[in-house]
N, C-alpha and C positions, 0 to 999 in steps of 0.2 A: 147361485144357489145349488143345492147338493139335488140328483135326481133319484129320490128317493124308489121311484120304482125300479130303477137299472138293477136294482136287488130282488124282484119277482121272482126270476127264475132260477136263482139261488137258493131263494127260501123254499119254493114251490118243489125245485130236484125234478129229477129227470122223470118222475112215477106219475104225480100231479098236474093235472092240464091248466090254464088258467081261462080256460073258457068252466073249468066243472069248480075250481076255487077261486076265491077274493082274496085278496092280499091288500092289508089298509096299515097305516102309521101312525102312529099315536103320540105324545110328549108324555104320558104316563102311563103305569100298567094301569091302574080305573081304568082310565080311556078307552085303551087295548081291549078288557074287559070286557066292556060294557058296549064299544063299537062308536063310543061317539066322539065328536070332532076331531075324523081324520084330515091328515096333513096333507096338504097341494103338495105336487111335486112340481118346477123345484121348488126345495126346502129352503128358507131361510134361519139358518140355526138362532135361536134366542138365548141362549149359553154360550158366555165365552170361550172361544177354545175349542171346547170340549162337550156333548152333548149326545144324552142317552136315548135314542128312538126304539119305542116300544113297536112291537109286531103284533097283529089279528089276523089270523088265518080263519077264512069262513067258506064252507061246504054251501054252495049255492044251491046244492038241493034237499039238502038234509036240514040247514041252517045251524047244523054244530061244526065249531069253531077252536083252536087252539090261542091263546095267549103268553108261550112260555118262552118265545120268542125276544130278545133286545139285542142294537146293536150302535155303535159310537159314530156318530159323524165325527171329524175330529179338522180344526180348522189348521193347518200347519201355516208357520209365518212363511211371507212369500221374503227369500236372499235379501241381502243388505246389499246393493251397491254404495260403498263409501265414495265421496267424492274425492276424485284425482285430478291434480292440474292438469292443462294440456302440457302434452310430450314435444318437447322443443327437440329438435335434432339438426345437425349441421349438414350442409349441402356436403356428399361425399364424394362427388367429383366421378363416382364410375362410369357417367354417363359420359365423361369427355367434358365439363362444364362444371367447375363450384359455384354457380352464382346464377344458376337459372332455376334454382327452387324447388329440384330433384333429388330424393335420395333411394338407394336402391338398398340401405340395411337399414331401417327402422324397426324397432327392436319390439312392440307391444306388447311381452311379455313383463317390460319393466315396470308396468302399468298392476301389473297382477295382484301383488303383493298390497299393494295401499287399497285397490279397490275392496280386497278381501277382509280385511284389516284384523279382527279377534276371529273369525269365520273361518273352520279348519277346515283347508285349503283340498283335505282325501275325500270331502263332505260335498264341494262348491265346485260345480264345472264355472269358467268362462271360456265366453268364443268372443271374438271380435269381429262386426262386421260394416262392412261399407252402406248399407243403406237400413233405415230403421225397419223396415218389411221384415230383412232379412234376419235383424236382428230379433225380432217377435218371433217368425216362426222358425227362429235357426238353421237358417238355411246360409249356403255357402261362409261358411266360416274361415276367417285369414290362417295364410300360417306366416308365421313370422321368424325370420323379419321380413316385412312385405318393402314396394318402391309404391310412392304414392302415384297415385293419377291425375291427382291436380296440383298445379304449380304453389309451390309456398306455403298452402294452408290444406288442411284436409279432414273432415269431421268422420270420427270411426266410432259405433255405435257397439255396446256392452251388451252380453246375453251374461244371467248368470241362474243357473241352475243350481237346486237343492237334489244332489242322487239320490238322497232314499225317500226324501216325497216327489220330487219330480217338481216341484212350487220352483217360480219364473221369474228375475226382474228382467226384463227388456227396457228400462227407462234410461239408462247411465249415457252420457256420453262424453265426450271429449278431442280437442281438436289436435290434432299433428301440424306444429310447425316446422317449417325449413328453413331455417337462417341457412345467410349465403355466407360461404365462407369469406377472409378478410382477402382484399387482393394487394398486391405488391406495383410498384416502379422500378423497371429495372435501374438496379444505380452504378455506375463508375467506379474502380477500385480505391482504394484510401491509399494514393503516393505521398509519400515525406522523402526528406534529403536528412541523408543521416544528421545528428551534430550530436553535438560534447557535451549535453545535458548529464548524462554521465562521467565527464570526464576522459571519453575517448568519442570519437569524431570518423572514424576506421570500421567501426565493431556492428554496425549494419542495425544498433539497438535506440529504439525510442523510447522516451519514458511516459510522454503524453499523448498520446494516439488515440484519437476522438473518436471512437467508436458511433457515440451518439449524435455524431453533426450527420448519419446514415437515414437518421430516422423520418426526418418531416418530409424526405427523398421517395423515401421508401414507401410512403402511405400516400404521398401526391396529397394535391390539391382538393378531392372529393371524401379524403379519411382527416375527422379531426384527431390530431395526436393523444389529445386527453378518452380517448375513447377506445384507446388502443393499448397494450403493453407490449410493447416490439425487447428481444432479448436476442443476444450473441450468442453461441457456442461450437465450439472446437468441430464438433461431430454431424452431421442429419441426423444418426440417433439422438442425441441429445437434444436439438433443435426439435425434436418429433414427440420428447416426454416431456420437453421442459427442463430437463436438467445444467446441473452447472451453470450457468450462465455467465460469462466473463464479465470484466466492470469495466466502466467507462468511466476516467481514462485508464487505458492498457498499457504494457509495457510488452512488446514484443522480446519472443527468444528466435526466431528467424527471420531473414531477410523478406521473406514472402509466407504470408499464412491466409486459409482459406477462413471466412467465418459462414456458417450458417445460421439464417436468421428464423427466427421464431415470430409469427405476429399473432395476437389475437383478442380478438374482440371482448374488452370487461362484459359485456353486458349479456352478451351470447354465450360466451364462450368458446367459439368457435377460431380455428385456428389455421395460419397458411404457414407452410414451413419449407417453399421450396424458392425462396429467396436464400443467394449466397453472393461473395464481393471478397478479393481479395486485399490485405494493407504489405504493401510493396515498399519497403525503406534501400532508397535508391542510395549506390557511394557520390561521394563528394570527386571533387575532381581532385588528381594524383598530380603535383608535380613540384622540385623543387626550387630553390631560390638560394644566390648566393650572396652573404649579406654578412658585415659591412662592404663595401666598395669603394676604389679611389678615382675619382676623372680629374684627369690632367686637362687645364684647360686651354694647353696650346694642342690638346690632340681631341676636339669635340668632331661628331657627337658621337659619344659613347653608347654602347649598345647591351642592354637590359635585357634578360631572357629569362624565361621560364622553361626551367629545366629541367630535358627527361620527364615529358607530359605521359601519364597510362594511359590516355586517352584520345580523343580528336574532342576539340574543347574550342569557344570562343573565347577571345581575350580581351581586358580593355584596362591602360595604364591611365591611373592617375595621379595628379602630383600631391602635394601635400593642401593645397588649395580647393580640391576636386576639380580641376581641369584635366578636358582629355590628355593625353600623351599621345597614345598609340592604341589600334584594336589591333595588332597581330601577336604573334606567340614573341617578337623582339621589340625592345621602344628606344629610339633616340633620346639620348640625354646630354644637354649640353650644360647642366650646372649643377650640384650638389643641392640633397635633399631629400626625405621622404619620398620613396613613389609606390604607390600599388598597386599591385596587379590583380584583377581577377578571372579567374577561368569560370566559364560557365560549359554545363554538358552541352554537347548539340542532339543528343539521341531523342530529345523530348521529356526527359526528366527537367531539365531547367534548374539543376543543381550546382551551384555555386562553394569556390572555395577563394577565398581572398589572404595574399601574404605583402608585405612591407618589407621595402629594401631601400637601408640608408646607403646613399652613396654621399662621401665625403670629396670635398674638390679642392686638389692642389695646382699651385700657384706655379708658369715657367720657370724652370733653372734662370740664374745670371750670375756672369763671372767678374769680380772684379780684381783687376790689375796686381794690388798691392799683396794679394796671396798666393803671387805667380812665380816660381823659379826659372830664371835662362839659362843656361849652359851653353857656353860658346866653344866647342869641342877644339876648333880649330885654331884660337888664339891662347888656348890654354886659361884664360881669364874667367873667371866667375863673377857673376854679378848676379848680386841676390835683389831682388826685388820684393817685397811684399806684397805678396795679392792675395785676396778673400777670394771665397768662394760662399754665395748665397743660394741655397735653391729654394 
């Protein structure tokens, strides 16, 4: 209610004592007038808004009076707090930890703008504060961005003042979440062994390189995949805005390229970007092969090699049948036919390159008689003979 006499000493001025005058309030000048049914203080206004209180000034000892007195109670709306969601924000790790439910830049001023909504904003103080008391009599007010005090969740309570009537809402509130950031498994780099999907087998290039077999790696066993958007890209800038994002499957332009990965949670929002893994396209093994070949087979066993290896490589010869032959860089051969050799790296790629060598097998010389000339130098005599000759 309005304390209608708080205005005595107003009306009375500095000349008039209020022990030698009466100061009474009226709802109409009659009233004022005439002296009768003055108003209790406080006043409860009976007019919406707005309401005219009449004045009676009366000489207590003379019993003459003034009545030319009026003046407005006037009821001002008390602020609009509009309702705002609660402020989700993601764990930001300053503390040393994305996932214990701390942030140290919570922003509440993003909160301003919806609470205020059509309420021009040069008009409307808010303060935000930690406990409801505080928020009543405005006391200790945040500044933002604040770190919360309690893990996860945390309820921050609205003042919002009117400056030019000074009218109150203290009612609003709203809670600050902390999603934890999304977390990662470290994963293993993406090795391939070059091949000829392109057409060269040399040129260090994949054309299918799975970027996303990374994924269910990467989120472990505690993160479901569909609850996640995990993404590739060239840069940590990139990886940190979202940008670019490479496709799966990739086609590499170097032997070695680093990816940063982007994860982040559909539902939050929130985001970890300090997952990376390189894709490594290892060479094939270098060596060559001399092919066709002839084994004679009065001179077995003939000896197979892989030649001019660029590397230190295992070997293992097999025949046209897949039987072993030989595991070393030479294999005995005693009989015509397909054989193949393959080198495997030994450095721990595990890169394999396989080639086919025909070897063709001929049959012992034999001489026969009837294709044979004698010359008998010393009897002067010739004597021809006919011998073949078969090889």
């Amino acid at each position: 209610g309005f304390m209608l006499t708080d205005n005595d000493a107003r009306i009375l001025g500095s000349s008039q004592s209020p022990s030698d005058f009466e100061v009474t309030y009226h709802k109409s000048a009659e009233e004022a007038n005439s002296g009768s049914n003055p108003l209790a203080s406080p006043f409860k206004n009976t007019t919406k808004d707005q309401q005219e209180i009449f004045v009676r000034v009366t000489n207590k000892i003379t019993g003459c009076f003034t009545d030319h007195t009026s003046f407005f109670v006037i009821v001002n709306k008390v602020p609009t707090a509009n309702f705002v969601s609660d402020l989700e924000v993601c764990d930001d790790a300053l503390d040393g930890s994305a996932i214990n439910g701390y942030s140290k830049n919570i922003n509440l001023e993003l909160q301003t703008s919806t609470i205020l909504g059509t309420q021009d904003p040069t008009k409307f103080k808010i303060t935000y504060h930690r406990e409801f008391l505080e928020a009543q009599n405005g006391n200790n007010p945040l500044s933002s961005p604040i770190e919360n005090t309690t893990p996860y969740q945390e309820t921050i309570y609205v003042r919002i003042v009117n400056t030019e009537t000074n009218c109150v809402n203290y009612l609003s509130n709203f809670k600050v979440i902390i999603n934890k950031e999304p977390v990662f498994t470290p994963v293993s780099n993406l090795s391939y062994c070059d091949d000829d999907a392109d057409g060269d087998d040399t040129n260090g290039i994949i054309q299918s390189i799975d970027l996303d077999s990374q994924i269910p790696k990467l989120l472990g066993a505690s993160q479901d995949t569909d609850d996640f958007e995990v993404t590739f890209h060239k840069t940590p800038q990139q990886a940190t805005n979202g940008t670019n994002a490479v496709a799966s499957p990739y086609t590499n332009t170097n032997t070695t390229e680093t990816f940063f990965v982007r994860i982040q949670n559909k539902a939050t929002g929130c985001v970890n970007d300090d997952a990376s893994f390189q894709v490594i396209v290892n060479p094939l093994p270098s060596f060559a092969i001399t092919s066709p070949q002839i084994i004679c087979l009065n001179d077995t066993p003939m000896f197979l090699e892989a030649e001019n290896p660029a590397g230190i490589y295992n070997y293992l010869w097999t025949d046209a049948l897949g039987n072993i032959v030989a595991n070393t860089q030479t294999a005995p051969i005693n009989k015509g036919g397909n054989y193949t050799v393959t080198a495997t790296t030994t450095n721990g790629t595990n890169c394999s390159r396989s080639q086919t060598i025909t070897v063709n097998a001929s049959n012992p010389a034999t001489i026969e008689r009837s294709f044979v000339t004698i010359v008998d130098e010393a009897n002067a005599l010739n004597r021809e003979n006919n011998l073949s000759v078969s090889i």
